[in-house]
N, C-alpha and C positions, 0 to 999 in steps of 0.2 A: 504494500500500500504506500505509493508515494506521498503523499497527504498525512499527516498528525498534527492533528489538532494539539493546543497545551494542556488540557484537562485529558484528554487519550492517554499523552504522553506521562502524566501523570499517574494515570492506571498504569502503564507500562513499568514504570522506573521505581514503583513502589510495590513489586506482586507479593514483596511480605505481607503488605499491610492487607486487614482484613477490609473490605469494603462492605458500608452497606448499599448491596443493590435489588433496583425493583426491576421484576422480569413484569411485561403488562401483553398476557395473551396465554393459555395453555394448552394449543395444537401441539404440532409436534416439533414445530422452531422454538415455540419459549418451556414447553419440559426440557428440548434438549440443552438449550440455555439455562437455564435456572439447575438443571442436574450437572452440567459441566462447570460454570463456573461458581455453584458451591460446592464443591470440592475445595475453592481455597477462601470464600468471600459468603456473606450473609448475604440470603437472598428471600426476599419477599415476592413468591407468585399471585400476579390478580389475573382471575379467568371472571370475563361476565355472564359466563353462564352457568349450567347448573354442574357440570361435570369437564372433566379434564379431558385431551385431548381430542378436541377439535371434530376435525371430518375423520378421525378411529371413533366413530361411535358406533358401539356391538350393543346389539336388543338381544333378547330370548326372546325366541319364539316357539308356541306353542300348539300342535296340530298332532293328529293322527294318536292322541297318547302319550306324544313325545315333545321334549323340550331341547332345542338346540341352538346355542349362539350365533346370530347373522350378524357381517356387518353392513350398514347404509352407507359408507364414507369411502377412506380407506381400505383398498379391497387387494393389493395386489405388488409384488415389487421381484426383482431379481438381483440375481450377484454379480451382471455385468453393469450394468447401470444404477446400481442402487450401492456401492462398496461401503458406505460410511453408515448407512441402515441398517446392511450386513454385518459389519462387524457389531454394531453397538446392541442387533438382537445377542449375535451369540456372547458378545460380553454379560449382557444380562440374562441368557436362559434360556431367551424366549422362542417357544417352539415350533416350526414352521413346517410346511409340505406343498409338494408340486401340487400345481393348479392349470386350468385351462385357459388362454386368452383365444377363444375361437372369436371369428366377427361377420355377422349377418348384417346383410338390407334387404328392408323389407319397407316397400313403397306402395301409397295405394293408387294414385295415379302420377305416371303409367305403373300402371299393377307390375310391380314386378320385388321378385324375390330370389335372393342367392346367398350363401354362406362359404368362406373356403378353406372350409373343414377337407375335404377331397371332389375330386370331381362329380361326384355323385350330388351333391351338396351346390356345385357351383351350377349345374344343371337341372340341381331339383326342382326349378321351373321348365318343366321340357320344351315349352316355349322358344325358351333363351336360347335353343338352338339350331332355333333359324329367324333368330333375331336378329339381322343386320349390327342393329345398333350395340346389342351385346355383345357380339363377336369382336368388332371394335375396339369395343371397352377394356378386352381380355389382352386385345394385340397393343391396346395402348399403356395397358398396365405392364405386361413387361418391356414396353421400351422406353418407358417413365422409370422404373427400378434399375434397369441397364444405363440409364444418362444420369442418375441421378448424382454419382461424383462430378461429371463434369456440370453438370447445372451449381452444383453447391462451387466448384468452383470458379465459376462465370459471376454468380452470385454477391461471392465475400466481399463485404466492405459497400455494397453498393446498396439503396433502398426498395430493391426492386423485391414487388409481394408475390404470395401464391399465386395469384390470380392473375397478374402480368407476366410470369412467368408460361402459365398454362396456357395462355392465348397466346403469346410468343412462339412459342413451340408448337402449336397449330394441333392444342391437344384438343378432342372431340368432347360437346357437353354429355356423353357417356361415364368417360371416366371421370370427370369429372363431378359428375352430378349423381353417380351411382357407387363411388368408389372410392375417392381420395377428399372429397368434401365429406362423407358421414363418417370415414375414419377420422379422418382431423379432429372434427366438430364432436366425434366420443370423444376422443382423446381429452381433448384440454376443454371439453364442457362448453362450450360454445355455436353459435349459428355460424351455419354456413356461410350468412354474408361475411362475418366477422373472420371466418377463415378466408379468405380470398385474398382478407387486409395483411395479413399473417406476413410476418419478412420470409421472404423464401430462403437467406438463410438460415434461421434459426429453425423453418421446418424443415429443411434438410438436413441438419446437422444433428436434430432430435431420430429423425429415420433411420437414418445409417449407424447412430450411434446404437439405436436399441435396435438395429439389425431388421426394419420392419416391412424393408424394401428389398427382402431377400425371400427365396422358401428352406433351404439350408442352412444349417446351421444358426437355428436362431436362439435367445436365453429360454432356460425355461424358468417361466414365470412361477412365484410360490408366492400362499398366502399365510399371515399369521393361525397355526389353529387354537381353535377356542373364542378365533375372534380379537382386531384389531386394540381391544381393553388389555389385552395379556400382557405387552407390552408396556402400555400408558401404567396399569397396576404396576409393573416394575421397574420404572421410571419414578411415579411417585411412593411409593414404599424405597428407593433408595435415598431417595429425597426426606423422605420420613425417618430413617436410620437416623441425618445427624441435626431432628428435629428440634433440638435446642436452639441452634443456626438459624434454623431456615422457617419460615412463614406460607401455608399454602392457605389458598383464599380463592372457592369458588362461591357463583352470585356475591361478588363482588365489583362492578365497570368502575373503571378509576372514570373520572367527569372530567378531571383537566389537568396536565401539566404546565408548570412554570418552573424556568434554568434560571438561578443563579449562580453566581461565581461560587465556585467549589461545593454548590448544590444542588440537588433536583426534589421540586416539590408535587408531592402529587396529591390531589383530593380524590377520594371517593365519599360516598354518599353513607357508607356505613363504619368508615374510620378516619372520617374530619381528613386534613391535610397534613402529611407526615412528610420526615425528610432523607433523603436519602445521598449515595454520594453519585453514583448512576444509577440512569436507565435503560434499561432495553426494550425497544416498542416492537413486542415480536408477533405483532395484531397486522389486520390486513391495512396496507399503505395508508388508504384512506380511511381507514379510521383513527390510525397514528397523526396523519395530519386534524383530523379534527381533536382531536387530544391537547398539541402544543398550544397552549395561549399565545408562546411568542415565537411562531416558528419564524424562519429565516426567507429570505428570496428564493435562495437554491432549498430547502427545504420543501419548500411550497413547490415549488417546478417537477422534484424529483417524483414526491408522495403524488403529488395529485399528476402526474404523468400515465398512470398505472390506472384501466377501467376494473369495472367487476362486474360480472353478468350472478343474476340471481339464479338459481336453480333448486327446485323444488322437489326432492325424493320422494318417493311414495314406496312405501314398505306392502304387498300386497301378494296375492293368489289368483290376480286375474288374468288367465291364457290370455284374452282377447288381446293383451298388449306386450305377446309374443308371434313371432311369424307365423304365418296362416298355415304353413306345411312344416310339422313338427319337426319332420329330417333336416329341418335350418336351423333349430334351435339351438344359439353359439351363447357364448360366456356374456357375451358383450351383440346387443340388436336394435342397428336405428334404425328407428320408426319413423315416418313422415306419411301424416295421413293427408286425405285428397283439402285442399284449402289453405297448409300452409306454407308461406312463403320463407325466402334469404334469410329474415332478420328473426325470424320464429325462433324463441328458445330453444336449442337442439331436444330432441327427445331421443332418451337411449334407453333399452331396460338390461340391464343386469340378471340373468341366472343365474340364481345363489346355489340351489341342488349342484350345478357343474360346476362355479367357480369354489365353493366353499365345501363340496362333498356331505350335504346334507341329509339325515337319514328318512326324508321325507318323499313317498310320492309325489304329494303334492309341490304343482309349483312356487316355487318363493320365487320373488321377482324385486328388484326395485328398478324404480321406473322413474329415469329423471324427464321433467315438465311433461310428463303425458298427453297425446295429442286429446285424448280424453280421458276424465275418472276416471278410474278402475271401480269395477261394480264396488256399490258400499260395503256388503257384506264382504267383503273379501278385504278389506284394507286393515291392513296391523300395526301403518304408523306412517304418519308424516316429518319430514324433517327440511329445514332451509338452510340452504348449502350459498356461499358465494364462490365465484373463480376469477382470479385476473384471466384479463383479455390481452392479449401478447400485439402489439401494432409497434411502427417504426418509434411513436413517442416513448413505451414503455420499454423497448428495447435498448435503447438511448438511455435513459432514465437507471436502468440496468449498468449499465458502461459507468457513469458516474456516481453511482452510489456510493464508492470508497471515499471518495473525497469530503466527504459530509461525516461517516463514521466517526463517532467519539466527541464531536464539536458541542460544547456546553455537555459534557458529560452524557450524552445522549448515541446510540447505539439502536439502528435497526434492521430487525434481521425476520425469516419468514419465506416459505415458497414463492412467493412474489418475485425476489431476485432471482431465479433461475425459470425453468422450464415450467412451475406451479405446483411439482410432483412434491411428495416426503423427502425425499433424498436432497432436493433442494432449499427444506425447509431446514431440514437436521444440518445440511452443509454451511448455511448460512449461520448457523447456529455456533457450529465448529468453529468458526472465521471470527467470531464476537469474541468465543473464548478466549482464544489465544490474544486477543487483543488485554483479556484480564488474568495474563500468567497464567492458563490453562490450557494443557492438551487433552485428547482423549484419552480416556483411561485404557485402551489396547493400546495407544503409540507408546505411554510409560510401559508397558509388561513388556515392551519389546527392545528396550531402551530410546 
């Protein structure tokens, strides 16, 4: 980090000293935070809601007799692109197993439906095969996967989107609109208009790195068993071990911070205004900017550079908002029913039975923005999820975020800075630490 602030450098040149800091957020940037750097510093967690760790939130559910942990959030991670996640489960325990990332579309007009589970699957619309437009689609998909190095690097450094890239290339509204739009738009929770906006290279760079624009050799993906809580329990139970230190505090929102010199003041509503020596705003962007009473020029620019799309989970049992022909039923299935357009909240459903190996006939589903309710009877839980939305300003926004870190005692971190994923929430997390004389605790076992 070229950039240190005097209150940073302060944290730096004194990592004796115990500090008291406020961690204000308990996803899985500010557990990782608040668990990493108390290890050596007092740390007060404020989470505003009711429970710890963010979008890891695991329900019991209860059908057929039986009772089995799902999660609505947090579903999914590997050991190629997840390294810092990986090592900090198996630091703490936490027990995990392979899982499926199949991926369906399923469109109601034009009616069409495919999954690329195997060919049987990519064809289970028999249709598709003597569909011009899907034949297309198939030949444009592998010569989208075969150019996709040299697009990433035509791309680098320049502001050129998804969407300018695919019309450039004289790609067909096929794969386009069947194919690398609903992957996207699961992927990172977003409409399809909003991926179009997407920097092409930061989606190339996210492709190739998690291997997605291959059919060999790809990660295989695992999930927490028992449910993404396993983890969060053993993050705050380590947190809890040197409970004398440290302060956890859920249904707590802090209402405002104010920097003074060699201070940070924070109110909340149920414990007046207390002081600390930092902070870490490990909450999403904008809401760390509405937080600072006295934020900065570049403060303002950076935080509110960064959008967020709402997205509404539905916890339920209703087939109807699964593909019409069972043999497509993948881990991950976007839906686009007949009416909605570009800027329509992505809708994607999750199968819990195949992603999380549930011992349930029946279907578990969550279903983010559904094109329609899911029958009533069948619903077992709703939840409101946000996501940054990745464009050329929040990409930027990303680039300079160092140069801010630590100014007035002030530190913010969160999946926001990277690609939105856990591993970029935990990474960001890591990067705070060490700015407070702390590493991970697998780099000390290793020297």
């Amino acid at each position: 980090m070229e950039h240190l602030s005097e209150s940073a450098a302060l944290v730096r040149e004194s990592p004796d000293t115990m500090h008291r800091v406020a961690v204000v957020g308990g996803g899985i940037a500010g557990l990782g935070a608040a668990w990493l750097i108390g290890q050596r510093h007092h740390v007060t967690l404020f989470e505003a809601g009711d429970y710890f760790g963010g979008h890891s939130n695991t329900v019991d559910v209860t059908l057929e007799g039986r009772t089995a942990p799902v999660d609505t959030g947090f579903l999914v991670h590997n050991t190629l692109t997840y390294p810092l996640l990986v090592k900090m489960f198996e630091h703490l325990g936490v027990p995990t197993r392979d899982t499926d990332m199949s991926f369906a579309v399923s469109l109601e007009r034009p009616e069409l439906e495919w999954a690329g589970t195997n060919l049987a699957t990519v064809f289970a619309q028999r249709r598709n095969l003597l569909r011009p437009a899907f034949l297309r689609m198939l030949r444009d998909i592998l010569r989208f996967n075969r150019m996709a190095p040299d697009y990433l690097a035509q791309a680098r450094g320049t502001p050129l989107t998804l969407g300018e890239l695919l019309a450039r290339e004289g790609y067909g509204a096929a794969v386009r609109d069947w194919y690398l739009l609903p992957m996207a738009a699961a992927i990172w929770s977003s409409s399809v208009a909003a991926i179009l906006d997407f920097p092409a290279q930061t989606f190339l760079t996210f492709c190739l790195n998690h291997r997605l624009l291959q059919v060999n050799d790809r990660p295989q993906w695992r999930t927490v068993a028992g449910g993404s809580r396993e983890y969060v329990r053993r993050l705050v139970d380590a947190l809890g071990v040197q409970s004398a230190r440290h302060t956890l505090r859920v249904s707590t929102p802090v209402e405002s911070i104010a920097r003074r010199p060699g201070a940070v003041w924070l109110h909340s509503k149920r414990h007046g205004t207390e002081k600390f020596d930092a902070v870490v705003l490990a909450c999403h962007s904008d809401q760390a900017l509405a937080l600072l009473s006295d934020a900065s020029p570049l403060e303002r620019e950076l935080l509110g550079a960064v959008r967020y799309a709402p997205n509404e989970a539905w916890l339920h049992t209703d087939r109807s908002l699964l593909p019409r022909r069972e043999s497509t039923w993948s881990a991950w299935n976007f839906m686009a029913a007949e009416g909605q357009h570009g800027s329509s909240p992505v809708a994607v459903s999750y199968w819990l039975n195949r992603l999380q190996d549930l011992p349930f006939q029946t279907p578990v589903i969550v279903t983010l923005n559904p094109p329609r309710e899911p029958a009533a009877a069948s619903v077992l839980g709703r939840y409101g999820y946000a996501h940054p939305q990745f464009d050329r300003a929040a990409v930027e926004a990303q680039r300079r975020l160092p140069t801010t870190q630590g100014d007035r005692q002030t530190w913010f971190c969160g999946a926001w800075t990277g690609y939105g994923f856990h591993e970029d929430g935990l990474r960001s997390a890591v990067d705070v630490a060490r700015d407070f004389g702390v590493q991970p605790p697998w780099e000390s076992a290793h020297g």
